[in-house]
PyMOL Python script that loads the backbone (N, CA, C, O; Angstrom):
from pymol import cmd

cmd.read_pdbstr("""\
ATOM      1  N   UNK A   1       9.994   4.926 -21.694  1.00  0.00           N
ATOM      2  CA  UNK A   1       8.922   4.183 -21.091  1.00  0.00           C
ATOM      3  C   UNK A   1       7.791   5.122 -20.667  1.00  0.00           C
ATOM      4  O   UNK A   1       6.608   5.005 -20.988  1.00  0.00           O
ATOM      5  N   UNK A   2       8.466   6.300 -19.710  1.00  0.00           N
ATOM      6  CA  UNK A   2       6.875   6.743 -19.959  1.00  0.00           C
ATOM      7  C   UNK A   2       6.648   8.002 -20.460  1.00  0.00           C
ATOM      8  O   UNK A   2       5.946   8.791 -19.828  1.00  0.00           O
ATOM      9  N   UNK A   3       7.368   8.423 -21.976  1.00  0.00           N
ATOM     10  CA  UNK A   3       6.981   9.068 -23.055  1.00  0.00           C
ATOM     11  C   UNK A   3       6.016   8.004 -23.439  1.00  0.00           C
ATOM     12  O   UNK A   3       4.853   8.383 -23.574  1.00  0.00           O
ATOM     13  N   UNK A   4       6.283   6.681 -23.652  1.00  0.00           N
ATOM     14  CA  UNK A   4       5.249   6.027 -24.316  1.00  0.00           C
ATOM     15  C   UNK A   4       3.632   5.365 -23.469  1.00  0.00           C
ATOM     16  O   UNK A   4       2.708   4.696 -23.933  1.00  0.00           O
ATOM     17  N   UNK A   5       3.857   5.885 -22.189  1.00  0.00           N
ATOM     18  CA  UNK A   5       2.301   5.777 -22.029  1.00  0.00           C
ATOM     19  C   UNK A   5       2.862   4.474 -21.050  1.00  0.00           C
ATOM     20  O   UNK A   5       2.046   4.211 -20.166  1.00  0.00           O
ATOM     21  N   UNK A   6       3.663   3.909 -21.039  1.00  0.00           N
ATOM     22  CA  UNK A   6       3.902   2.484 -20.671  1.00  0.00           C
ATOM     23  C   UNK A   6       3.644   2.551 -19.187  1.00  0.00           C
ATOM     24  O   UNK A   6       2.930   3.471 -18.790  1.00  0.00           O
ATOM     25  N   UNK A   7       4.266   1.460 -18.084  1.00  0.00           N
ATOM     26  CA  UNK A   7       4.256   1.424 -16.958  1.00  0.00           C
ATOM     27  C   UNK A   7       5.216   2.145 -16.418  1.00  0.00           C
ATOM     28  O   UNK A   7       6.133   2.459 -17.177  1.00  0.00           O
ATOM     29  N   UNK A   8       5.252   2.391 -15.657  1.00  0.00           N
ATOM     30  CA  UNK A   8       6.092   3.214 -14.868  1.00  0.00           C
ATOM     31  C   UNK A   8       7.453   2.548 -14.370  1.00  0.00           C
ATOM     32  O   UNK A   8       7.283   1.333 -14.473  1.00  0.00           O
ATOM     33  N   UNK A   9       8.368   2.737 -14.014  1.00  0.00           N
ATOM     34  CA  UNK A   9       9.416   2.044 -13.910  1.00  0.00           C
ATOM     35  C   UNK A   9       9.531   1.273 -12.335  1.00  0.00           C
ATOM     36  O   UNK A   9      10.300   0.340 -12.107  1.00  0.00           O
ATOM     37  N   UNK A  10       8.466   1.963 -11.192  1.00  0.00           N
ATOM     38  CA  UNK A  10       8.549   0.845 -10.253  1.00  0.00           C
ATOM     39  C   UNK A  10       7.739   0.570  -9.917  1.00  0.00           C
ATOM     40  O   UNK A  10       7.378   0.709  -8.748  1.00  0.00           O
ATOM     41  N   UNK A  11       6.851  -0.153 -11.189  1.00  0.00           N
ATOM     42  CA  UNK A  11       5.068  -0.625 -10.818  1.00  0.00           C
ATOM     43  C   UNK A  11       5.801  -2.226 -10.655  1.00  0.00           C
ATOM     44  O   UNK A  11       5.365  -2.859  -9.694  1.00  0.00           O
ATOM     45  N   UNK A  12       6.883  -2.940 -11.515  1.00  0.00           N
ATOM     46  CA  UNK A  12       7.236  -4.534 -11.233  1.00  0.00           C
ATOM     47  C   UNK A  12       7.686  -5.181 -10.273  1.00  0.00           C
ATOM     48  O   UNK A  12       7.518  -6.372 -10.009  1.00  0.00           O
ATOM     49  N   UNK A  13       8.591  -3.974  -9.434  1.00  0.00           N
ATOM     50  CA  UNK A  13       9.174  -4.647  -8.612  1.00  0.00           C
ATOM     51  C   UNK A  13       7.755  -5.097  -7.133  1.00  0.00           C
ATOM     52  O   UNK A  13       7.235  -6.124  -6.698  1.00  0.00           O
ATOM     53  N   UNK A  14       7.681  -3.806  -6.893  1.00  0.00           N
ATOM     54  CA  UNK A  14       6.425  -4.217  -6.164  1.00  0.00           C
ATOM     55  C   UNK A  14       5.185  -4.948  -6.132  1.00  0.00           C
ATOM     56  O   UNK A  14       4.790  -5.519  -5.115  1.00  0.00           O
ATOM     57  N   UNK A  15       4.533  -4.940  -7.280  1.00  0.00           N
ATOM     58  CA  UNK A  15       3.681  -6.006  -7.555  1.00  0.00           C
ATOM     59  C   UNK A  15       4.014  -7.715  -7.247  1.00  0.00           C
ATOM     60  O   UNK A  15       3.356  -8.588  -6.681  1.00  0.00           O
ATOM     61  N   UNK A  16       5.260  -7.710  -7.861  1.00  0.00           N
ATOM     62  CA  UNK A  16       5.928  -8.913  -7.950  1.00  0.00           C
ATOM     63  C   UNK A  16       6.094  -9.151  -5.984  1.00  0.00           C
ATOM     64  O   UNK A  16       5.695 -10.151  -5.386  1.00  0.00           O
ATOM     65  N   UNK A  17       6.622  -8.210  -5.482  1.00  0.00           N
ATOM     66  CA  UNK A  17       6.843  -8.485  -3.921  1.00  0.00           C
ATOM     67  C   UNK A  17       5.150  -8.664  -2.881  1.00  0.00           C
ATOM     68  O   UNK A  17       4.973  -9.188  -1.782  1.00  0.00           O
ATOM     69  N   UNK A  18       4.223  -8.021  -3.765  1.00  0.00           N
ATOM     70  CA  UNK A  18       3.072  -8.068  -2.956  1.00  0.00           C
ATOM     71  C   UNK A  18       2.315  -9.613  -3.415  1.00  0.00           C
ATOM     72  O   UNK A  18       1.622 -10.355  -2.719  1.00  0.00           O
ATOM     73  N   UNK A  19       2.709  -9.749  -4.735  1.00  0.00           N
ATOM     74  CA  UNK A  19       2.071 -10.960  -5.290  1.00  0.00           C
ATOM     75  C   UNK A  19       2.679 -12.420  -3.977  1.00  0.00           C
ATOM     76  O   UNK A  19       2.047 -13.093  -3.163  1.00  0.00           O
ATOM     77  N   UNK A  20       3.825 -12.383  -4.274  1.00  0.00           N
ATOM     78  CA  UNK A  20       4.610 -13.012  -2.988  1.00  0.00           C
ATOM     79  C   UNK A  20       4.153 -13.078  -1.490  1.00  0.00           C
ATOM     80  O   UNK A  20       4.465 -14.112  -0.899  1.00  0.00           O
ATOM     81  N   UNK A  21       3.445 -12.107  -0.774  1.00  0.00           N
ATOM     82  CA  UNK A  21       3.357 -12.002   0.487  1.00  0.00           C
ATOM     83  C   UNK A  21       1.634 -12.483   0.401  1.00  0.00           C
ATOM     84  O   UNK A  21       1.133 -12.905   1.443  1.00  0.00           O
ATOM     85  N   UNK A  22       1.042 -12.427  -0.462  1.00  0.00           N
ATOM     86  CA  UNK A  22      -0.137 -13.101   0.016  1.00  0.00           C
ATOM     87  C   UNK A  22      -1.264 -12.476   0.905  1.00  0.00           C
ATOM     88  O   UNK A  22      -1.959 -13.087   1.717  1.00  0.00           O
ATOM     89  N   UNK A  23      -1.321 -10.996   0.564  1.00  0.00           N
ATOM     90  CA  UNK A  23      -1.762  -9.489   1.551  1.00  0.00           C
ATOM     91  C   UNK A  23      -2.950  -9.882   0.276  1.00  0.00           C
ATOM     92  O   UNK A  23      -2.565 -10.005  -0.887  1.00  0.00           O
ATOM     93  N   UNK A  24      -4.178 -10.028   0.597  1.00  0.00           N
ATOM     94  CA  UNK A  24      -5.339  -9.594  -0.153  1.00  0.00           C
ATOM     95  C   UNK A  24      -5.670  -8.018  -0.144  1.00  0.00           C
ATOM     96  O   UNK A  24      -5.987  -7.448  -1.188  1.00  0.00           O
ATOM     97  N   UNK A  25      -5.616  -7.612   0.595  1.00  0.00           N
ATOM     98  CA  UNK A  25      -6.071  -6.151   0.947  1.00  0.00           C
ATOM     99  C   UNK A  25      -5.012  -5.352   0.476  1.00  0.00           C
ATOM    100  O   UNK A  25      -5.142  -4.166   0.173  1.00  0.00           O
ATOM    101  N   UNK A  26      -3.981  -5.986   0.414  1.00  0.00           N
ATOM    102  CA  UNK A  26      -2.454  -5.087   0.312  1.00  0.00           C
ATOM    103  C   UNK A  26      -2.272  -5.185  -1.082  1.00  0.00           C
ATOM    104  O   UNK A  26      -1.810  -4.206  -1.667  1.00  0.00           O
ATOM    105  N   UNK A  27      -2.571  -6.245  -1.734  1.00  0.00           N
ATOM    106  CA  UNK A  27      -2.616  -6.789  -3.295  1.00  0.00           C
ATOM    107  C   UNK A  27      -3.638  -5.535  -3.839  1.00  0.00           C
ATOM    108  O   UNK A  27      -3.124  -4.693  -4.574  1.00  0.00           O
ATOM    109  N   UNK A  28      -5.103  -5.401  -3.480  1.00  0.00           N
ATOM    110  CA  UNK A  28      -6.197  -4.818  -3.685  1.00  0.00           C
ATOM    111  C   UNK A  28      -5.499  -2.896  -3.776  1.00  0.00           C
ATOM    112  O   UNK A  28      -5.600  -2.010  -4.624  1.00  0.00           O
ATOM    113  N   UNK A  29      -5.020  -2.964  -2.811  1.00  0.00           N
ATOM    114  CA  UNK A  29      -4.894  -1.452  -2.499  1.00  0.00           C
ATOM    115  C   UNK A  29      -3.419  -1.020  -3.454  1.00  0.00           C
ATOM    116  O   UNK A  29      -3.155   0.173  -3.604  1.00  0.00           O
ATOM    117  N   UNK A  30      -2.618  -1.985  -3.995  1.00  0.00           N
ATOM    118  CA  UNK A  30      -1.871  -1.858  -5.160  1.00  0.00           C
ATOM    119  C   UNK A  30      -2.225  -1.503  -6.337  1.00  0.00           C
ATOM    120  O   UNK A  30      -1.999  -0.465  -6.960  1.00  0.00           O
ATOM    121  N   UNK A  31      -2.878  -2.568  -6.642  1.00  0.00           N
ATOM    122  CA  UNK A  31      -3.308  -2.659  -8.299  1.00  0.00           C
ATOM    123  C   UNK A  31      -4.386  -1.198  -8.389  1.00  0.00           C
ATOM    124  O   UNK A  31      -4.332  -0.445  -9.361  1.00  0.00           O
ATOM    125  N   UNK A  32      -5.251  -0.987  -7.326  1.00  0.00           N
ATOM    126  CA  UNK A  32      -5.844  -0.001  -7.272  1.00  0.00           C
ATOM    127  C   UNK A  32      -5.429   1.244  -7.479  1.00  0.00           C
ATOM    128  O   UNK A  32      -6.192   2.110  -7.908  1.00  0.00           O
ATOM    129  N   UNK A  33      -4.001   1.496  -7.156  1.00  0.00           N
ATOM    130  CA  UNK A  33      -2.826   2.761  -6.815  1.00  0.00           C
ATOM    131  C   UNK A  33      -2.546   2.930  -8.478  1.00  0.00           C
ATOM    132  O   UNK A  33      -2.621   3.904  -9.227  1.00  0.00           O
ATOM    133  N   UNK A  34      -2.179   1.478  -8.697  1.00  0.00           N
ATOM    134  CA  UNK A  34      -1.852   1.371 -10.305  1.00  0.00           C
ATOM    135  C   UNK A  34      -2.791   1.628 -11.354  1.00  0.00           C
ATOM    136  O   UNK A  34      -2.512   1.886 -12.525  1.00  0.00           O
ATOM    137  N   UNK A  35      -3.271   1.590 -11.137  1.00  0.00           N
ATOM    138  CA  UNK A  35      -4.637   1.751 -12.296  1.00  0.00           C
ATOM    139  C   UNK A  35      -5.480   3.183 -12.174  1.00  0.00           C
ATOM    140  O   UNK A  35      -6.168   3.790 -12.994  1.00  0.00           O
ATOM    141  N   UNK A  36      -5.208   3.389 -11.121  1.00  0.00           N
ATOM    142  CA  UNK A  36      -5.424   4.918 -11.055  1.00  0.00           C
ATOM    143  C   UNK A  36      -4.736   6.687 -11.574  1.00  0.00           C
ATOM    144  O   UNK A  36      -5.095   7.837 -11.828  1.00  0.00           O
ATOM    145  N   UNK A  37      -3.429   5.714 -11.464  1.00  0.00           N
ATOM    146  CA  UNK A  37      -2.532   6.893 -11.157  1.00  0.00           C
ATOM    147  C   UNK A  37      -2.460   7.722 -12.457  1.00  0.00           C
ATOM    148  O   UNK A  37      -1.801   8.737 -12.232  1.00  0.00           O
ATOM    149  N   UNK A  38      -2.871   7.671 -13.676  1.00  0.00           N
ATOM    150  CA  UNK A  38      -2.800   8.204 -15.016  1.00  0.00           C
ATOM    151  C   UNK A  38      -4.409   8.756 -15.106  1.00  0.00           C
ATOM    152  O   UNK A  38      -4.393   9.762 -15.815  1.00  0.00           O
ATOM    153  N   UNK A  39      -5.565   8.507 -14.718  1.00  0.00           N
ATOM    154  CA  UNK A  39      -6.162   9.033 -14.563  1.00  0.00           C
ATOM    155  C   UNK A  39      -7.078   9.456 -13.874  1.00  0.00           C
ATOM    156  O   UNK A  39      -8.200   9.775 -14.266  1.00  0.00           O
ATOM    157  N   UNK A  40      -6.595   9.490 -12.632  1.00  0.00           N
ATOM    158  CA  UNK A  40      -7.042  10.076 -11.223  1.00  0.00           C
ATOM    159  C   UNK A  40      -6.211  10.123 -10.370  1.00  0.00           C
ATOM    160  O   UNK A  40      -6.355   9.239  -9.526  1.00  0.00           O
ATOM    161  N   UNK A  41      -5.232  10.902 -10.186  1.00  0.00           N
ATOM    162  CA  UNK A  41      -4.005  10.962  -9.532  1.00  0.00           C
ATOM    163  C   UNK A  41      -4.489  11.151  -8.177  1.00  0.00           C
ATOM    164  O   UNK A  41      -3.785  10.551  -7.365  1.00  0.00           O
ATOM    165  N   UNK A  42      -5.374  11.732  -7.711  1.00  0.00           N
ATOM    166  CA  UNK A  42      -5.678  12.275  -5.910  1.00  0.00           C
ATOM    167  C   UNK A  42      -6.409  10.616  -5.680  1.00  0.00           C
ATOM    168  O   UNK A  42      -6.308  10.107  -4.563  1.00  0.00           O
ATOM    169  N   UNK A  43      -7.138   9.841  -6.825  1.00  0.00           N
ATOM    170  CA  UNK A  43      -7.313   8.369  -6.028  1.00  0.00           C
ATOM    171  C   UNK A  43      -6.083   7.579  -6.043  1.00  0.00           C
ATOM    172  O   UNK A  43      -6.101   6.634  -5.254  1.00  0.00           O
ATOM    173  N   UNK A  44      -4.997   7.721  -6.751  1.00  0.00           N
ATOM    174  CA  UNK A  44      -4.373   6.877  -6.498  1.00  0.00           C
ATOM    175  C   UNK A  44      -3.382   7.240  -5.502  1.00  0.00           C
ATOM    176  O   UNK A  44      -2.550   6.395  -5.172  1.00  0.00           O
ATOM    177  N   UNK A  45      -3.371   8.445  -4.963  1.00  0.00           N
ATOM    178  CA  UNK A  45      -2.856   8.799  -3.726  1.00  0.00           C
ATOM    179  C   UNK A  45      -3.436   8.415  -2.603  1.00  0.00           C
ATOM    180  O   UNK A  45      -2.781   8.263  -1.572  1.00  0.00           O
ATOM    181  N   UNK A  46      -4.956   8.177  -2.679  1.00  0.00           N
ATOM    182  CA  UNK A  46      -5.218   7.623  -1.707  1.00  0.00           C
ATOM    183  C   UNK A  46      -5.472   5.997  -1.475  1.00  0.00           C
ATOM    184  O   UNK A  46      -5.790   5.282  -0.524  1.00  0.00           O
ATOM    185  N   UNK A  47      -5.204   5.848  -2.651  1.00  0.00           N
ATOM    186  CA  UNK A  47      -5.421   4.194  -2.614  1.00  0.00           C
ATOM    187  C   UNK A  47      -3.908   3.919  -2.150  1.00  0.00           C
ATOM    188  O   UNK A  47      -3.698   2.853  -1.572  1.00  0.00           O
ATOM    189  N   UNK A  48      -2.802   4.837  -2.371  1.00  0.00           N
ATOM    190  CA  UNK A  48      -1.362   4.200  -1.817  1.00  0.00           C
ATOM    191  C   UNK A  48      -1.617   4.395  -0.238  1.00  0.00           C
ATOM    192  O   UNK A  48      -1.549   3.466   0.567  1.00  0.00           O
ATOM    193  N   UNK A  49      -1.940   5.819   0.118  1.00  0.00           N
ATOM    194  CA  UNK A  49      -2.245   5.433   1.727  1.00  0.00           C
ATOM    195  C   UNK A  49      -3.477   4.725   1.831  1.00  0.00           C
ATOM    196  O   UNK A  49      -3.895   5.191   2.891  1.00  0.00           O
ATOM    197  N   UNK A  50      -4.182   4.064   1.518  1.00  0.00           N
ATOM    198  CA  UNK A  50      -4.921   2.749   2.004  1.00  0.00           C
ATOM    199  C   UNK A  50      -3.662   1.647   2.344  1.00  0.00           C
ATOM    200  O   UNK A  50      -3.317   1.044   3.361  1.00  0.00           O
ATOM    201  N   UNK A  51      -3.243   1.702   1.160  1.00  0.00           N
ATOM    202  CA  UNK A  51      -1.718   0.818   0.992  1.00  0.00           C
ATOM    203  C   UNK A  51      -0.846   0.576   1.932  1.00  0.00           C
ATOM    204  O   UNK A  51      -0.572  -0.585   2.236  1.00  0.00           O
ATOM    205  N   UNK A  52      -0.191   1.799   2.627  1.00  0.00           N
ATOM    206  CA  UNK A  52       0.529   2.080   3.622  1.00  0.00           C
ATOM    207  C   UNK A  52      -0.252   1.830   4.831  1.00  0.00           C
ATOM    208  O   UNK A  52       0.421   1.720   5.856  1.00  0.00           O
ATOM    209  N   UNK A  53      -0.983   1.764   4.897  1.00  0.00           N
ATOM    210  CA  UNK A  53      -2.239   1.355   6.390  1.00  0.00           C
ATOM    211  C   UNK A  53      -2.348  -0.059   6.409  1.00  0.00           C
ATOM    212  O   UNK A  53      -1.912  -0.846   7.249  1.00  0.00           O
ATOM    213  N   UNK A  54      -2.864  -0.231   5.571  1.00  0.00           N
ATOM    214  CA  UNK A  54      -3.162  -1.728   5.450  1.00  0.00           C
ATOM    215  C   UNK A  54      -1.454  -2.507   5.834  1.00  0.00           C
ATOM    216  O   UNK A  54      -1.402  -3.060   6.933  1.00  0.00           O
ATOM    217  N   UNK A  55      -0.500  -2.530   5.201  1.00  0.00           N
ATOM    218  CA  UNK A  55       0.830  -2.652   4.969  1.00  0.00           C
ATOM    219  C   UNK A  55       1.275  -2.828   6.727  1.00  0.00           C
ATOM    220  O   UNK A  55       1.691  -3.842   7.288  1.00  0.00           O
ATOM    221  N   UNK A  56       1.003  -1.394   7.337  1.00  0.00           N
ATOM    222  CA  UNK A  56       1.098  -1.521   8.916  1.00  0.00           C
ATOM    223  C   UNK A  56       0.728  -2.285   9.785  1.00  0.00           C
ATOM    224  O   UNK A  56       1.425  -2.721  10.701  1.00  0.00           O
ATOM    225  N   UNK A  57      -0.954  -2.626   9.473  1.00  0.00           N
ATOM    226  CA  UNK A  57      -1.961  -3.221  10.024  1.00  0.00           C
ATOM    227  C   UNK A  57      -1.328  -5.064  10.150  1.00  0.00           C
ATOM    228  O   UNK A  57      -1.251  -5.771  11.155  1.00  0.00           O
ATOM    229  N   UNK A  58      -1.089  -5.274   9.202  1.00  0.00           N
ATOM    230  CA  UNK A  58      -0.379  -6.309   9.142  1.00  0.00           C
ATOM    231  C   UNK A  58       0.585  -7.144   9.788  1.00  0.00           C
ATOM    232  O   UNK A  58       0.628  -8.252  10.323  1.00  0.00           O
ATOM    233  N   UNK A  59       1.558  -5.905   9.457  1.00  0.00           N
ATOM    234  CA  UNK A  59       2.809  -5.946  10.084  1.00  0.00           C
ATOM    235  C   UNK A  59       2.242  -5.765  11.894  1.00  0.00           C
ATOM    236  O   UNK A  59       2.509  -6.827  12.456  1.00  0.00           O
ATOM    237  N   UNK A  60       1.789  -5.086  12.565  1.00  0.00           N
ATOM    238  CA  UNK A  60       1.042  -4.996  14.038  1.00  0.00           C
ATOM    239  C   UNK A  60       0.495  -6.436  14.115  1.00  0.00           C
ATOM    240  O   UNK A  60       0.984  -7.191  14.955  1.00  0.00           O
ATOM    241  N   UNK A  61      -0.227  -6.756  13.512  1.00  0.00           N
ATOM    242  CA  UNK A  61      -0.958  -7.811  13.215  1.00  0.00           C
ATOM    243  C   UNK A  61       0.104  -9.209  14.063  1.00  0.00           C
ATOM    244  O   UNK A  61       0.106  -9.740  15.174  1.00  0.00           O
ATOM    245  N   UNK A  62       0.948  -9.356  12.719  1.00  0.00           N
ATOM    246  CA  UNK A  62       2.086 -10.108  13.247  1.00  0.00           C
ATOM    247  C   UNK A  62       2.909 -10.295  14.255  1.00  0.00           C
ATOM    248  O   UNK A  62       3.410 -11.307  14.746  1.00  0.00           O
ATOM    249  N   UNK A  63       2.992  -8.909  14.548  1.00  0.00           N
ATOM    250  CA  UNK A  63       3.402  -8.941  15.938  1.00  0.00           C
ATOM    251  C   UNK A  63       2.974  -8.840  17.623  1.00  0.00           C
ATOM    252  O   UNK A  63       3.579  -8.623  18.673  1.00  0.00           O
ATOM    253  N   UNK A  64       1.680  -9.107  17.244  1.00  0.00           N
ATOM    254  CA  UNK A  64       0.464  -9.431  17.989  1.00  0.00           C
ATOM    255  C   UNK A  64       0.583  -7.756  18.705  1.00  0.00           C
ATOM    256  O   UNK A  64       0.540  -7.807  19.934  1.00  0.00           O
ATOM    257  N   UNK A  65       0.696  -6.596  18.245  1.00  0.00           N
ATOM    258  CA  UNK A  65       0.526  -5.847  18.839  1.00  0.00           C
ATOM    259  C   UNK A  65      -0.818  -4.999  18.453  1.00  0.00           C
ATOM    260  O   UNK A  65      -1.404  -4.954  17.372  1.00  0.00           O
ATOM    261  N   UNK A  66      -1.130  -4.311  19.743  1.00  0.00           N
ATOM    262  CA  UNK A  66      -2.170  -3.941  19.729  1.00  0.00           C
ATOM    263  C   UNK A  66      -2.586  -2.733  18.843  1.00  0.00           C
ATOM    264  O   UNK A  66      -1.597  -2.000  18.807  1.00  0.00           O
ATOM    265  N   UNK A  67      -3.786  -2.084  17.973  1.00  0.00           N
ATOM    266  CA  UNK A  67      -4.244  -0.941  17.547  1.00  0.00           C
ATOM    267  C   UNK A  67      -5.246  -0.498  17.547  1.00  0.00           C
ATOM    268  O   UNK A  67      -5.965  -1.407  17.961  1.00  0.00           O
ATOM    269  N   UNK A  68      -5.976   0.523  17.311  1.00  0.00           N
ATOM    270  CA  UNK A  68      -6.952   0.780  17.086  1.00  0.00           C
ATOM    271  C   UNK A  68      -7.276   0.836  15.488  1.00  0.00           C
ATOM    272  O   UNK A  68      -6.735   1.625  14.714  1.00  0.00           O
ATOM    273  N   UNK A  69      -8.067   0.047  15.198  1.00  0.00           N
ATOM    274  CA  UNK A  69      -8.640  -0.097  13.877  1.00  0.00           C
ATOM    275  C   UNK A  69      -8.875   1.245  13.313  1.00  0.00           C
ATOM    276  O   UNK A  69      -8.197   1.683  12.383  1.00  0.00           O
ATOM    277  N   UNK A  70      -9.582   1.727  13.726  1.00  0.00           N
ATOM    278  CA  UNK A  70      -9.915   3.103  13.258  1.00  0.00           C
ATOM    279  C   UNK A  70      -8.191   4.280  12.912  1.00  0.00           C
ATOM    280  O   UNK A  70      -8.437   5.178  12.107  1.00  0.00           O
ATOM    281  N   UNK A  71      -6.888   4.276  13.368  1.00  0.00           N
ATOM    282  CA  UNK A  71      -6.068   4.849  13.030  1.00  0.00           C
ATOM    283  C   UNK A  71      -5.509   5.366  12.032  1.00  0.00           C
ATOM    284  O   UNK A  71      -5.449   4.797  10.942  1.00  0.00           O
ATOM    285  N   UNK A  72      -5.082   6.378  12.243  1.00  0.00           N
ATOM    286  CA  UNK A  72      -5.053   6.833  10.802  1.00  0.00           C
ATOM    287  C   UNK A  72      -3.521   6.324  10.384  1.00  0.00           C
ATOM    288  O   UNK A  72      -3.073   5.357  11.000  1.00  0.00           O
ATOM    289  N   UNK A  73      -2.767   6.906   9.427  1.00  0.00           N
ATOM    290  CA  UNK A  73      -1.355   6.194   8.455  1.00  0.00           C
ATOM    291  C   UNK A  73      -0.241   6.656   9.766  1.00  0.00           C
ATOM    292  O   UNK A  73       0.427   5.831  10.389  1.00  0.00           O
ATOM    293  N   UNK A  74      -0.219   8.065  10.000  1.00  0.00           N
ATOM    294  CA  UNK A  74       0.748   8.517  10.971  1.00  0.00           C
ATOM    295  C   UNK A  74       0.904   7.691  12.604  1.00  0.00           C
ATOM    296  O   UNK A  74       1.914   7.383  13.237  1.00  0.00           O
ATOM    297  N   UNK A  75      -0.985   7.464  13.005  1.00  0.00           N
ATOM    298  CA  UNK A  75      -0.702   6.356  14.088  1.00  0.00           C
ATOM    299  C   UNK A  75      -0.094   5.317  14.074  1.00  0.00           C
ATOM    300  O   UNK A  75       0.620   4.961  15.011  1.00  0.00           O
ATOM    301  N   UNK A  76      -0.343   4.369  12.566  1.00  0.00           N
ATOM    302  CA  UNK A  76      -0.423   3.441  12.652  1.00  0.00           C
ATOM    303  C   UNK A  76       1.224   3.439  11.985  1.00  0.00           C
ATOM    304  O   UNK A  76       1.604   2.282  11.803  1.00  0.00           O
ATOM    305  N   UNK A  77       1.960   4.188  11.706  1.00  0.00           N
ATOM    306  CA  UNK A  77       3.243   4.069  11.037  1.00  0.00           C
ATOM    307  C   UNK A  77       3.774   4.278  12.799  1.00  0.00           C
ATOM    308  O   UNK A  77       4.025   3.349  13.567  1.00  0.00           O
ATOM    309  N   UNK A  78       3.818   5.216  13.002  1.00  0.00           N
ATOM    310  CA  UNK A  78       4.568   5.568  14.665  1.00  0.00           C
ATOM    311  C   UNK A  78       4.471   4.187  15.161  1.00  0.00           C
ATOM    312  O   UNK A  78       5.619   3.810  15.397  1.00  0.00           O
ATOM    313  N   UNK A  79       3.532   3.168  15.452  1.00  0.00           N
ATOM    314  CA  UNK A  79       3.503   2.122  15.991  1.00  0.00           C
ATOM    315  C   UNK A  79       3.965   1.069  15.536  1.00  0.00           C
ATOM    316  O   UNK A  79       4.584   0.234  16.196  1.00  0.00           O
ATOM    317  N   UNK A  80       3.639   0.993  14.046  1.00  0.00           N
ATOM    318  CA  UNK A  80       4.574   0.105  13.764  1.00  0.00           C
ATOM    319  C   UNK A  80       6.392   0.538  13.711  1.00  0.00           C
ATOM    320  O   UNK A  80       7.278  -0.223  14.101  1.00  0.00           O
ATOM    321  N   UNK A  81       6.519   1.321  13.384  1.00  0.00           N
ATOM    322  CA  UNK A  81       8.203   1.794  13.725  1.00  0.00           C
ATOM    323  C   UNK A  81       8.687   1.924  14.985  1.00  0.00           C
ATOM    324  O   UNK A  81       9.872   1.726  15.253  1.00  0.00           O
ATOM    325  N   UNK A  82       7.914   2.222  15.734  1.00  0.00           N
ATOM    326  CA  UNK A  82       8.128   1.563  17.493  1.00  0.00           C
ATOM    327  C   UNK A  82       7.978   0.325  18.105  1.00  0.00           C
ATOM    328  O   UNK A  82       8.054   0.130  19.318  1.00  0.00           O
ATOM    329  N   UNK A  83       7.762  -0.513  17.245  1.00  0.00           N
ATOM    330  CA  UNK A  83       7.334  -1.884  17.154  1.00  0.00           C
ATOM    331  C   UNK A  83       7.932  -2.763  18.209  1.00  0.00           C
ATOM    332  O   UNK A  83       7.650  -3.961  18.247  1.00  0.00           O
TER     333      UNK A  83
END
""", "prot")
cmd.dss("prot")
cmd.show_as("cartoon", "prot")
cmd.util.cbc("prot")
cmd.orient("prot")
């Protein structure tokens, strides 16, 4: 699969789980990760931590807890894992 250029072996499962949750931003910051990653590897590193932020933001979101918008992945992961 990817001698031949193809997808990567865990671009389905996730897509398929983000398609499900109904995250516009989280959907956005996927396909973005994906489409990058073969030829711009440092954007699609950062489009996954957009990913992982956004992903948090959410999850805080839901749990009506508080953040600062502006946080970066490490704030906003510590808080949500202290949740």
């Amino acid at each position: 699969m990817l001698e031949a250029g193809a997808a990567s072996p865990g671009d389905d499962a996730p897509t398929e789980m983000l398609d499900r949750l109904d995250w516009n931003e989280v959907q956005a910051a996927w396909r973005k990760a994906l489409e990058r990653k073969s030829t711009d590897p440092d954007g699609a590193i950062t489009a996954a931590r957009t990913l992982l932020e956004s992903v948090c933001k959410h999850l805080l979101d839901e749990a009506n807890a508080p953040y600062d918008p502006k946080a970066d992945l490490p704030k906003l992961y510590g808080l949500t894992a202290n949740g």
